[in-house]
C-alpha positions as CSV (number, residue, x, y, z in Angstrom):
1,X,22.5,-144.7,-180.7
2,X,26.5,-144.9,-180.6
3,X,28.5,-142.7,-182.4
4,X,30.8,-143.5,-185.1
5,X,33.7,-144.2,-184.0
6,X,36.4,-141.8,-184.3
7,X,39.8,-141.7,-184.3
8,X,40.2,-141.1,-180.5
9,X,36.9,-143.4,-179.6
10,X,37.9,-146.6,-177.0
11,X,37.4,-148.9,-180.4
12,X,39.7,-147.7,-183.2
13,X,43.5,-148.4,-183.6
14,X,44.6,-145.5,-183.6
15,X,43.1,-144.2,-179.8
16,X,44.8,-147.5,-178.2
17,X,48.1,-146.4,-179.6
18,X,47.6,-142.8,-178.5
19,X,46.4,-144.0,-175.3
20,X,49.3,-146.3,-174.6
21,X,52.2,-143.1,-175.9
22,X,50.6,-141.1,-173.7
23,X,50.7,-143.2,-170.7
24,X,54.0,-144.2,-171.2
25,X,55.3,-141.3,-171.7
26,X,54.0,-140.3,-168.4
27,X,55.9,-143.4,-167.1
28,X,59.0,-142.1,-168.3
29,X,58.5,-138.5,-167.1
30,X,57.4,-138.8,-164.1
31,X,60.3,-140.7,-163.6
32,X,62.7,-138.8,-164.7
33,X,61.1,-136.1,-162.8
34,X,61.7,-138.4,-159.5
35,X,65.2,-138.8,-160.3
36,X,66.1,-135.1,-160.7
37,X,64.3,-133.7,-157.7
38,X,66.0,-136.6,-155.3
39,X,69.7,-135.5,-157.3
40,X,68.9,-131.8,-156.5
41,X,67.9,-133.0,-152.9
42,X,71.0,-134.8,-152.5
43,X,73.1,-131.5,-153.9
44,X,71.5,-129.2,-152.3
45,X,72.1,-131.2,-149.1
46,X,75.8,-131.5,-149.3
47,X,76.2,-127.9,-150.0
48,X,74.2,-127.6,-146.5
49,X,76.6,-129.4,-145.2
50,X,79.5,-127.9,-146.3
51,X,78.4,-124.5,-144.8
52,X,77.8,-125.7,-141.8
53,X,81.4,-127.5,-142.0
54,X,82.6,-123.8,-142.6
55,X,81.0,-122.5,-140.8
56,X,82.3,-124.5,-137.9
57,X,85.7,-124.1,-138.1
Protein backbone atom coordinates (compact mmCIF):
# COMPACT_ATOMS: atom_id res chain seq x y z
CA UNK A 1 0.00 0.00 0.00
CA UNK A 2 1.40 3.60 -0.87
CA UNK A 3 1.62 6.13 1.47
CA UNK A 4 -0.22 9.28 1.62
CA UNK A 5 1.36 11.62 -0.06
CA UNK A 6 3.19 14.20 1.79
CA UNK A 7 4.40 17.28 1.26
CA UNK A 8 7.85 16.21 -0.03
CA UNK A 9 6.38 12.82 -1.80
CA UNK A 10 7.28 12.87 -5.98
CA UNK A 11 3.27 13.62 -6.44
CA UNK A 12 2.33 16.85 -4.46
CA UNK A 13 2.92 20.49 -5.60
CA UNK A 14 4.73 21.51 -3.22
CA UNK A 15 7.95 18.70 -3.51
CA UNK A 16 8.23 19.62 -7.48
CA UNK A 17 8.73 23.29 -6.45
CA UNK A 18 11.13 22.32 -3.70
CA UNK A 19 12.79 20.01 -6.01
CA UNK A 20 13.18 22.46 -8.82
CA UNK A 21 14.70 25.62 -5.98
CA UNK A 22 16.92 23.30 -4.88
CA UNK A 23 18.34 22.18 -8.12
CA UNK A 24 18.58 25.49 -9.32
CA UNK A 25 19.97 26.83 -6.78
CA UNK A 26 22.71 24.35 -7.11
CA UNK A 27 22.93 25.63 -10.79
CA UNK A 28 23.66 28.99 -9.62
CA UNK A 29 26.12 27.99 -6.96
CA UNK A 30 28.08 25.88 -8.35
CA UNK A 31 28.53 28.42 -10.77
CA UNK A 32 29.37 31.03 -9.08
CA UNK A 33 31.72 28.81 -7.23
CA UNK A 34 33.40 28.07 -10.80
CA UNK A 35 33.72 31.67 -11.42
CA UNK A 36 35.50 32.61 -8.16
CA UNK A 37 38.05 29.78 -7.98
CA UNK A 38 39.15 30.50 -11.85
CA UNK A 39 39.31 34.59 -10.69
CA UNK A 40 41.46 33.59 -7.65
CA UNK A 41 43.45 31.28 -10.10
CA UNK A 42 43.97 33.96 -12.43
CA UNK A 43 45.11 36.50 -9.32
CA UNK A 44 46.98 34.29 -7.74
CA UNK A 45 48.78 33.70 -11.03
CA UNK A 46 49.79 37.22 -11.81
CA UNK A 47 51.06 37.82 -8.40
CA UNK A 48 53.36 34.64 -9.35
CA UNK A 49 54.39 36.32 -11.93
CA UNK A 50 55.10 39.47 -10.66
CA UNK A 51 57.66 37.84 -8.18
CA UNK A 52 59.30 36.16 -10.50
CA UNK A 53 59.48 39.57 -12.51
CA UNK A 54 61.15 40.90 -9.23
CA UNK A 55 62.76 38.70 -8.62
CA UNK A 56 64.56 38.86 -11.92
CA UNK A 57 65.69 42.07 -12.11
Amino acid sequence: MAPPPGPYSGSSTLALVARVSAFSFGLVYGSVKLKYLKAKAKSQKKAEEKAKAKANH
